[in-house]
C-alpha positions as a Markdown table, in Angstrom:
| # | Residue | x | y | z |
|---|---|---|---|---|
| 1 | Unk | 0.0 | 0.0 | 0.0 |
| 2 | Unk | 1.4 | 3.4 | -1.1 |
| 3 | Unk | 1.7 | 6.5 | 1.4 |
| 4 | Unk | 1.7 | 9.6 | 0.2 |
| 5 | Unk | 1.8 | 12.5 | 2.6 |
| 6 | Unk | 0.8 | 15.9 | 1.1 |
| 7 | Unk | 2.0 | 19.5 | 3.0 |
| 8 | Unk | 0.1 | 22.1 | 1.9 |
| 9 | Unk | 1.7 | 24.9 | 2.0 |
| 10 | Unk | 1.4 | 28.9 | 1.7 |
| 11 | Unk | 4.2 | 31.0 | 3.1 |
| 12 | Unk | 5.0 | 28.5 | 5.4 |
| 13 | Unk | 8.9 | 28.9 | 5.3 |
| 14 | Unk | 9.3 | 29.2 | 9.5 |
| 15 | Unk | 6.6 | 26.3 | 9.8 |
| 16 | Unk | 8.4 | 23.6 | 7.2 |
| 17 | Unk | 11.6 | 24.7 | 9.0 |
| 18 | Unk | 10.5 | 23.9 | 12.1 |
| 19 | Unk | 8.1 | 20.5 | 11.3 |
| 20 | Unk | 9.2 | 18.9 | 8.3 |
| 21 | Unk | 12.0 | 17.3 | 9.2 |
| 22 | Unk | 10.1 | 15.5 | 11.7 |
| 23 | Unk | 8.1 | 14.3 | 9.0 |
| 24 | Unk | 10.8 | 13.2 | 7.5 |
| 25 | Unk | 12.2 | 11.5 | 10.5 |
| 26 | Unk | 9.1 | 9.5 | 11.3 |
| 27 | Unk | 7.5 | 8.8 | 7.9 |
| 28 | Unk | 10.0 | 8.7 | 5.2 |
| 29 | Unk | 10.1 | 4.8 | 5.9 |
| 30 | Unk | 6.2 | 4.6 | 5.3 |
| 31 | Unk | 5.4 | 6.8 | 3.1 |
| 32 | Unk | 6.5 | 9.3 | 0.2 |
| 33 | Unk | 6.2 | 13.0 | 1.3 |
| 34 | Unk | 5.4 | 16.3 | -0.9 |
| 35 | Unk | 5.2 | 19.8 | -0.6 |
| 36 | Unk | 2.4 | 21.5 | -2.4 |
| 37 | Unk | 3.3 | 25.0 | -2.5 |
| 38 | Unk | 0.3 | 27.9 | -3.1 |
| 39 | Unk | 2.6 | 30.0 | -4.8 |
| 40 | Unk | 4.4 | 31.3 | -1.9 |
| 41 | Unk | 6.9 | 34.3 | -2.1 |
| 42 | Unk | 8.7 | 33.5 | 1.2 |
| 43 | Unk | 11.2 | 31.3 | -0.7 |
| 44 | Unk | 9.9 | 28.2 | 1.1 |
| 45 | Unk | 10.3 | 26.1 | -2.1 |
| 46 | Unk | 14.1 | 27.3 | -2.5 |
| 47 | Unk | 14.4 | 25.8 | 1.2 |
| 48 | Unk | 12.8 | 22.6 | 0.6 |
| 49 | Unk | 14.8 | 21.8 | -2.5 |
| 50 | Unk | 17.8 | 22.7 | -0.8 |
| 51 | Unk | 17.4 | 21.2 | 2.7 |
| 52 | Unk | 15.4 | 17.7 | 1.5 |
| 53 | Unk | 16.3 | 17.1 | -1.9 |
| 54 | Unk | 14.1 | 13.7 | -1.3 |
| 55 | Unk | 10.7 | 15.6 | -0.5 |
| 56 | Unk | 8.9 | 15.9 | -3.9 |
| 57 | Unk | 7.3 | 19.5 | -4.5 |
| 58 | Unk | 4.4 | 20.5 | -6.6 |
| 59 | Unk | 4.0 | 24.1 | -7.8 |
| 60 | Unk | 0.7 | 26.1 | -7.6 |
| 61 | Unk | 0.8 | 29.0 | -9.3 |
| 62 | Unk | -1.9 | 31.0 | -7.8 |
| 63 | Unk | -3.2 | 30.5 | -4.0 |
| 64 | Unk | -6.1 | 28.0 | -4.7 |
| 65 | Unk | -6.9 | 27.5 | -0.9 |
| 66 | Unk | -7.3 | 24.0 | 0.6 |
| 67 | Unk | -9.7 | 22.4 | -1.0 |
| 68 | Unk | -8.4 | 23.8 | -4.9 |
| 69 | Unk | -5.0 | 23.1 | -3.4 |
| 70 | Unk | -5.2 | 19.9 | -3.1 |
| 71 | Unk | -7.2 | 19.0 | -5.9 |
| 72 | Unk | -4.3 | 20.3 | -8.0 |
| 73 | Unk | -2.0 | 18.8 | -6.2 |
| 74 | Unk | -3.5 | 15.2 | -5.5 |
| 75 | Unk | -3.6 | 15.0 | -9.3 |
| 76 | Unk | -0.3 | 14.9 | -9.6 |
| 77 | Unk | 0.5 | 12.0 | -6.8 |
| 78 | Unk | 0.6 | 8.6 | -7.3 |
| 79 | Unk | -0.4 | 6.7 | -3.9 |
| 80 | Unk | -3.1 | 4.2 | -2.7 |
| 81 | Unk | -3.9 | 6.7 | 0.6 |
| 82 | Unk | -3.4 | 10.3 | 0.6 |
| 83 | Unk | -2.4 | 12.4 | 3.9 |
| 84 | Unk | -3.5 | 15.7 | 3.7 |
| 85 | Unk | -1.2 | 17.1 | 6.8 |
| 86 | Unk | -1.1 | 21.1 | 7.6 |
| 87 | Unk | 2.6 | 22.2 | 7.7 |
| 88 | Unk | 2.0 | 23.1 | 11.7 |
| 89 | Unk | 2.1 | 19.3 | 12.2 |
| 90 | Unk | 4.4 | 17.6 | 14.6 |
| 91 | Unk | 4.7 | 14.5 | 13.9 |
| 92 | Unk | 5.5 | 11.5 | 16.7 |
| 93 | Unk | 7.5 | 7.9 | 16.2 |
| 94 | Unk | 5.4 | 5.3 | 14.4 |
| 95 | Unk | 2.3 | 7.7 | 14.2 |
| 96 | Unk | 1.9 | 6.4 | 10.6 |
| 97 | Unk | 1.8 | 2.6 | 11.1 |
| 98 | Unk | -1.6 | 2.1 | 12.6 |
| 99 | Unk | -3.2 | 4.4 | 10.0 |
| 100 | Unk | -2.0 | 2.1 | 7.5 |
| 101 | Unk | -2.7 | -1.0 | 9.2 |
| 102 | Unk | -6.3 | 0.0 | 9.3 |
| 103 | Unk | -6.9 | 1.1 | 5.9 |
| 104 | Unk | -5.2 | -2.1 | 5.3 |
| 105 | Unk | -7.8 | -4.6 | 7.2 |
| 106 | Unk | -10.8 | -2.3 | 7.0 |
| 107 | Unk | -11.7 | -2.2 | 3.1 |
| 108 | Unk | -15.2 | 0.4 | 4.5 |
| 109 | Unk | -13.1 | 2.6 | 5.9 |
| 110 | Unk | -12.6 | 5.5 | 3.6 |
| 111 | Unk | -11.1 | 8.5 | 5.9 |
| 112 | Unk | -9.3 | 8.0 | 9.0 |
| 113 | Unk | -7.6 | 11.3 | 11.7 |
| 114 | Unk | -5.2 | 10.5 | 13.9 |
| 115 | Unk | -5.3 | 12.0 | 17.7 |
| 116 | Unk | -4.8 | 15.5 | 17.5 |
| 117 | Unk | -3.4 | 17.1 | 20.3 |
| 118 | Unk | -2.0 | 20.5 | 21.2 |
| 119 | Unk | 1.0 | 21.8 | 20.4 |
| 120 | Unk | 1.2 | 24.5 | 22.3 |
| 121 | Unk | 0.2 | 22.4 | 25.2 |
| 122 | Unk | 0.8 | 18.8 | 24.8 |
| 123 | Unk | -1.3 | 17.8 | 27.3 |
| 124 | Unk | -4.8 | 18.8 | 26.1 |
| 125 | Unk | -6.5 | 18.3 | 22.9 |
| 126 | Unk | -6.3 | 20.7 | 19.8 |
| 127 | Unk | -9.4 | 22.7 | 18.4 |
| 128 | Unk | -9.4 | 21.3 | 15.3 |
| 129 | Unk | -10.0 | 18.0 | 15.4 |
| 130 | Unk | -9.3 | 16.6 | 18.7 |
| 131 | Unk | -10.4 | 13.1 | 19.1 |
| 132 | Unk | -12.8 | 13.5 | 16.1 |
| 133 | Unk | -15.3 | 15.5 | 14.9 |
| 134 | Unk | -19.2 | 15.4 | 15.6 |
| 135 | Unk | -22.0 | 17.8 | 14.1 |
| 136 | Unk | -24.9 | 19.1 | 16.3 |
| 137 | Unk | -28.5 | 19.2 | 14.7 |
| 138 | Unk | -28.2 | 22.6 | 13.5 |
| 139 | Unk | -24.7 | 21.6 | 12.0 |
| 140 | Unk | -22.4 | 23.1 | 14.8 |
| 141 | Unk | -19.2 | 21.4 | 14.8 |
| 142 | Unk | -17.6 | 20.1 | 17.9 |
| 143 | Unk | -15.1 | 16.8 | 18.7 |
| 144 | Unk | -14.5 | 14.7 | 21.2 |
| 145 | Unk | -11.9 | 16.4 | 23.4 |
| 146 | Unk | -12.9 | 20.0 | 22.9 |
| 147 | Unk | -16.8 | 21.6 | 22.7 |
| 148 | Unk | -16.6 | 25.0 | 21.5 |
| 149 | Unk | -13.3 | 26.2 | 23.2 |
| 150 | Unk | -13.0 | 24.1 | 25.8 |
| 151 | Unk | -9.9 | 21.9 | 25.7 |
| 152 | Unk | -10.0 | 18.3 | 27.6 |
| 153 | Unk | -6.7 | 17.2 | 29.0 |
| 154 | Unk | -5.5 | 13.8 | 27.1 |
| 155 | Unk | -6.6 | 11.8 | 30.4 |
| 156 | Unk | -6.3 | 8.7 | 27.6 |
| 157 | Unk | -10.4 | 8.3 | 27.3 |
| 158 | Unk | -9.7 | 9.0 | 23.9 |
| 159 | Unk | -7.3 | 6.0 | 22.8 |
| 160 | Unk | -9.8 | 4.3 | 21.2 |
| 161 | Unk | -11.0 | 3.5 | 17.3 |
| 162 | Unk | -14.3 | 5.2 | 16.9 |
| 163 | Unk | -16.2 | 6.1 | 14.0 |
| 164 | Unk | -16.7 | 9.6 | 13.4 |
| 165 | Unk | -18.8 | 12.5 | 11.4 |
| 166 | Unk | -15.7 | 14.4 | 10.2 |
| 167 | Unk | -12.2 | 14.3 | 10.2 |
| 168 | Unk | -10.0 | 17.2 | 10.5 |
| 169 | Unk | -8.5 | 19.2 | 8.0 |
| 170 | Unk | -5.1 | 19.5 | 9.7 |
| 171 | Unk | -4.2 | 15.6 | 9.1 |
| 172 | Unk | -6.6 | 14.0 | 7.1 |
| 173 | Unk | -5.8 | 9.9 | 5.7 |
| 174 | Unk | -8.2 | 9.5 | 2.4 |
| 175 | Unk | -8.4 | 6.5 | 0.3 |
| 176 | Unk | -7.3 | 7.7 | -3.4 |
| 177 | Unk | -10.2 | 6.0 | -4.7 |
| 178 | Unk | -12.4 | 7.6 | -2.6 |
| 179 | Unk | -11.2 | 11.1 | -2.7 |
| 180 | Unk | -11.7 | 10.6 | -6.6 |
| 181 | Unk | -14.8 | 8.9 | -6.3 |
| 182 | Unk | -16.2 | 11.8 | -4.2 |
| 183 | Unk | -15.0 | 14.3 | -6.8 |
| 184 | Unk | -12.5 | 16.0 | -4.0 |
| 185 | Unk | -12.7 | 19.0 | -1.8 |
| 186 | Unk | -15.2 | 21.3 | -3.5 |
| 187 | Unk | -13.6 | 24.2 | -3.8 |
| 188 | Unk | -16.5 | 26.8 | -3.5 |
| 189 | Unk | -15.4 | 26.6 | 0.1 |
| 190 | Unk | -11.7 | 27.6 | -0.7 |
| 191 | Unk | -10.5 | 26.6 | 3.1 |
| 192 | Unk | -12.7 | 26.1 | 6.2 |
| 193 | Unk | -15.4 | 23.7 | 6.8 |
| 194 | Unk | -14.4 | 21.9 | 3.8 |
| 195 | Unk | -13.0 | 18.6 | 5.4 |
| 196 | Unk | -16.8 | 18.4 | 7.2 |
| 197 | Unk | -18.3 | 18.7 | 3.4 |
| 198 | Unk | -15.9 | 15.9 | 2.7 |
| 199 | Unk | -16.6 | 13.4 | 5.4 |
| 200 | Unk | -20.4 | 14.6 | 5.0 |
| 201 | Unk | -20.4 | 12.8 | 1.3 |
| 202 | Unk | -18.2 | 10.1 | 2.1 |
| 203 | Unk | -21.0 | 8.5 | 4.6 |
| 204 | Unk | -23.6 | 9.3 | 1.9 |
| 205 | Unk | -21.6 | 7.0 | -0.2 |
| 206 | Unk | -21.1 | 4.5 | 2.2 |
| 207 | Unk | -17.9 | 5.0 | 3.8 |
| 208 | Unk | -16.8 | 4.9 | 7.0 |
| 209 | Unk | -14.8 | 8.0 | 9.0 |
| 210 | Unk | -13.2 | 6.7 | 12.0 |
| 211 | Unk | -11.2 | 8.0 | 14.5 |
| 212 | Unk | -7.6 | 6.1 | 15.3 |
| 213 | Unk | -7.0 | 6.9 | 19.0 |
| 214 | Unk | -3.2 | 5.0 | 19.2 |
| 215 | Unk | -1.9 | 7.3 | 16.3 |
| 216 | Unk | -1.2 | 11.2 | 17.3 |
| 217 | Unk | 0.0 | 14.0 | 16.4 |
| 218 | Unk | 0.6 | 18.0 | 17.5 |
| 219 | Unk | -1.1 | 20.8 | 16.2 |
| 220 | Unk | -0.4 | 24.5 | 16.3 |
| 221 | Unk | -3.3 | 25.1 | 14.8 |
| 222 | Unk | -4.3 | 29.1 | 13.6 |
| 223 | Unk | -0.6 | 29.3 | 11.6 |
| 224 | Unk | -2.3 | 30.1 | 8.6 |
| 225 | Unk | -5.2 | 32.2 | 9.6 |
| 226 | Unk | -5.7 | 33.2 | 13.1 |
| 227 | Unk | -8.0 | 32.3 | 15.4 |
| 228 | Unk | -9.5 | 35.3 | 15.9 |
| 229 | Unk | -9.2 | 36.1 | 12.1 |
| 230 | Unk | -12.1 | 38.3 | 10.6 |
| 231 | Unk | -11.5 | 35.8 | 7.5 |
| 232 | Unk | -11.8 | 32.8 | 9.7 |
| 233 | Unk | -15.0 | 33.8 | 10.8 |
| 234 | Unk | -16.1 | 35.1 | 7.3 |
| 235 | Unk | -15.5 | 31.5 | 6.1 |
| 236 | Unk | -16.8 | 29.4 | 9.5 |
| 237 | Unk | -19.8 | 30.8 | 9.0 |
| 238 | Unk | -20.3 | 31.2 | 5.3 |
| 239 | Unk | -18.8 | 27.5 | 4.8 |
| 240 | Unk | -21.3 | 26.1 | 7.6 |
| 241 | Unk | -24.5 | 27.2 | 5.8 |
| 242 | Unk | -23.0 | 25.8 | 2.5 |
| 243 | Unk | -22.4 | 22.5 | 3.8 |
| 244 | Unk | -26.1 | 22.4 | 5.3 |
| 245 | Unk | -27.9 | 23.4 | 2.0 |
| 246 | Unk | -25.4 | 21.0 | 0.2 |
| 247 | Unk | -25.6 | 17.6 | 2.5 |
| 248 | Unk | -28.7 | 18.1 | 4.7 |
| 249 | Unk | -31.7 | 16.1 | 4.5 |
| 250 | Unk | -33.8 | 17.8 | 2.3 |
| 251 | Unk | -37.1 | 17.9 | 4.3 |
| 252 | Unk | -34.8 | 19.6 | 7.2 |
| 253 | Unk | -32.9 | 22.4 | 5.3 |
| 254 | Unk | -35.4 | 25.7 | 5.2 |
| 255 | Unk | -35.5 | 25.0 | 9.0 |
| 256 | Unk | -31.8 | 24.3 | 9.3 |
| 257 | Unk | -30.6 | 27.3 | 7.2 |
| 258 | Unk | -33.6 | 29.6 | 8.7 |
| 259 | Unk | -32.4 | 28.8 | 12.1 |
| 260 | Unk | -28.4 | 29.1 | 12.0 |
| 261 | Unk | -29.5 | 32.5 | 9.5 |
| 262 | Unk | -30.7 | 33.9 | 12.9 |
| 263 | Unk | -28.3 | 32.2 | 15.1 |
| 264 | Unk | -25.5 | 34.0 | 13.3 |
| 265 | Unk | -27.2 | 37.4 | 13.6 |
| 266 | Unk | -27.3 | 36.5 | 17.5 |
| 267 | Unk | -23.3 | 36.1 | 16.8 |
| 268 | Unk | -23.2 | 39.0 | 15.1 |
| 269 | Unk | -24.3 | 41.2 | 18.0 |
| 270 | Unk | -22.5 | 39.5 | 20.7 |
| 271 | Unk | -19.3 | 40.8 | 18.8 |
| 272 | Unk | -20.8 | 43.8 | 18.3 |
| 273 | Unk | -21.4 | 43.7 | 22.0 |
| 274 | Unk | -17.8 | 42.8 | 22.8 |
| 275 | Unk | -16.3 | 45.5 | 20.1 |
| 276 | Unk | -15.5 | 43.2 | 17.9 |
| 277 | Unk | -17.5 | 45.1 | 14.6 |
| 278 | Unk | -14.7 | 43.6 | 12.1 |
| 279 | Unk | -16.0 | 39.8 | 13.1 |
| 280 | Unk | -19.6 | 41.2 | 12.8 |
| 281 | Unk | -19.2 | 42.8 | 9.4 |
| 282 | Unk | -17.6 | 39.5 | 8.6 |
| 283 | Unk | -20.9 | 37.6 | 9.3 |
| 284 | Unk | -22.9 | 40.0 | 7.2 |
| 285 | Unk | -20.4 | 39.2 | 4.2 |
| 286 | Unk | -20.7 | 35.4 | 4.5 |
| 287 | Unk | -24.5 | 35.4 | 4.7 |
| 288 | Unk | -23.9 | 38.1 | 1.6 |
| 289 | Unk | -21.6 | 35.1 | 0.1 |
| 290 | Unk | -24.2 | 32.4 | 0.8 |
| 291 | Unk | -26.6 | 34.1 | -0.9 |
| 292 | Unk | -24.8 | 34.2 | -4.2 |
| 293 | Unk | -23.7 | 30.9 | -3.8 |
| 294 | Unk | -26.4 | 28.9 | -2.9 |
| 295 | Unk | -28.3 | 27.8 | -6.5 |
| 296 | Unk | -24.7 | 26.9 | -7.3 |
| 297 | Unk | -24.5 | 24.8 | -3.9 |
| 298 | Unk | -28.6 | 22.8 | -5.1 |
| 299 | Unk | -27.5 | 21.9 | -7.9 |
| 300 | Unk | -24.4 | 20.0 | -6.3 |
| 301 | Unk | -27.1 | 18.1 | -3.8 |
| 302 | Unk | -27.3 | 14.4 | -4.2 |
| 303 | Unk | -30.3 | 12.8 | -2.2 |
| 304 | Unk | -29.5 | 9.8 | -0.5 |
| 305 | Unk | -33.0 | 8.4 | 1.1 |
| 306 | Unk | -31.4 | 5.5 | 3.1 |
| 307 | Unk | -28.6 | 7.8 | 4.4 |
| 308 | Unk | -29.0 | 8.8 | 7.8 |
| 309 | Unk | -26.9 | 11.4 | 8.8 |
| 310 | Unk | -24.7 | 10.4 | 11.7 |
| 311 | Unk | -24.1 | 13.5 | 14.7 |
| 312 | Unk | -25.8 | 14.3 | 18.1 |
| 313 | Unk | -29.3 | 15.2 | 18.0 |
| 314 | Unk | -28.7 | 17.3 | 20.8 |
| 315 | Unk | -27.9 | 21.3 | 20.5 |
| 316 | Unk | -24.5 | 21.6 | 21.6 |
| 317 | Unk | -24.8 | 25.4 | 22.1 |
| 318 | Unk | -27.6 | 25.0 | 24.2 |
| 319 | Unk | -25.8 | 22.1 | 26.0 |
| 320 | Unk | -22.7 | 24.0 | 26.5 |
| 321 | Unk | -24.3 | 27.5 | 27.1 |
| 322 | Unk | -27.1 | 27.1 | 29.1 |
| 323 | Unk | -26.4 | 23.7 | 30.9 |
| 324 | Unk | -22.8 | 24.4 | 31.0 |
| 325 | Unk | -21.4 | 21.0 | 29.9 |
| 326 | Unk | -18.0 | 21.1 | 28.8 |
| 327 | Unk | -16.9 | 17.4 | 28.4 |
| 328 | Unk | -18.0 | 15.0 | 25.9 |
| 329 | Unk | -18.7 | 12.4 | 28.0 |
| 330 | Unk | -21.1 | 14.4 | 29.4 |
| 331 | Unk | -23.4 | 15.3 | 26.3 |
């Protein structure tokens, strides 16, 4: 079974410096390992060639984003399973092995995330993926390990194999055939939300997403756009309402979109409230995008009737706001 694992990168030179050569170090063995470069001008490709003349790189030559990142640069790899890895990854010894191994004895399985832990702190979770990814039923992400922005400490009640809604973004293991089959990351979401669009037509077409708990990782996460971002939140909120108009059950979108419409306006004036009028305006320009985009987004709907979709029925902002819960375990 080919490995290949794919860094996306844009004006990433301090970040490759710092985590590719523990790529290297602890996958080079398993797997094949590329840079994709969105036409940075920080001269992180003349530091690649020069400093790992082994590490393949692909040339964009216009930022594409994520998802039309990668669906340049897949094109252009030859491997059975694809690892879509953010270049603020720290990899760990053998983190790779039990990836394979799985996709090896579990044909179903189509996407598979490794533990995802923090970086910054490597005793707690990272935001963006955690332990795996779960939706809410108005399509408010969350994982296990972290609800909103609170972090659980890696206690080891995650280091398990579980199936999940979505894998994260920030290291991602896809079938080829599968990625393919799905037609790839759609790139009307250009970055954000994207890997949740993903995973969302993977289970419609009968794959599994599963969560390996005896593989992890670190995470910086934010090294590309903040966290606090006004671009962040212009995409988080657009991409959301895209993905529910795209994947949701059709007899529960005009509530689903009606609901998060006004839910985002409630956003909208807490930051408005807390000063924050850039992350307001931002809202107002997603729902502007959403508009524009949404015949675009019907058209791409493909009803599944035997598909159920697989999250909490619970609200997780009413959960986590009002009742206060802040663990997983506890939903």
């Amino acid at each position: 079974m080919k490995v290949a694992i794919v860094i996306l990168n844009w004006n990433g030179k301090q970040l490759l410096e710092t985590f590719l050569p523990l790529v290297v170090a602890h996958s080079r063995d398993e797997a094949s390992i590329f840079v994709a470069d969105n036409a940075s001008t920080d001269g992180s490709i003349s530091y690649v060639s020069s400093h790992f003349p082994n590490v393949g790189i692909i040339k964009m030559n216009e930022n594409r984003g994520y998802a039309g990142g990668y669906n340049e640069a897949l094109q252009h790899v030859d491997a059975d399973i694809f690892v879509l890895m953010n270049s603020d990854i720290a990899t760990t010894e053998g983190w790779l092995q039990p990836i394979v191994r799985h996709f090896k004895t579990q044909p179903k399985t189509g996407i598979l995330q490794p533990k995802l832990l923090d970086y910054k702190r490597k005793t707690h979770f990272e935001y963006a993926g955690a332990a795996g990814g779960f939706i809410d039923r108005l399509g408010y992400p969350f994982c296990r390990g972290r609800i909103f922005n609170q972090l659980e400490a890696d206690l080891g009640q995650y280091d398990d194999e579980a199936h999940i809604f979505w894998a994260s973004g920030a290291c991602l293991c896809i079938r080829r055939d599968v990625f393919w089959q799905l037609g790839g990351l759609d790139e009307d979401f250009f970055a954000h939300q994207e890997e949740i669009d993903l995973c969302w037509r993977a289970h419609k077409a009968g794959f599994e997403v599963k969560y390996i708990g005896d593989s992890h990782v670190y995470h910086v996460g934010g090294a590309t756009l903040g966290s606090m971002s006004p671009q962040k939140t212009f995409y988080n909120f657009r991409n959301t309402l895209l993905a529910l108009l795209k994947n949701a059950p059709k007899r529960f979108v005009p509530f689903l979109v009606l609901t998060r419409l006004v839910l985002d306006g409630v956003a909208g004036l807490k930051f408005m409230v807390e000063g924050k009028f850039i992350h307001t305006w931002a809202i107002f320009r997603a729902h502007g995008s959403f508009y524009k985009l949404a015949a675009k987004m019907l058209k791409k709907r493909q009803e599944t009737p035997t598909y159920k979709p697989y999250y909490k029925t619970q609200s997780i902002v009413f959960l986590h706001f009002v009742l206060g819960i802040r663990k997983f375990k506890d939903l």
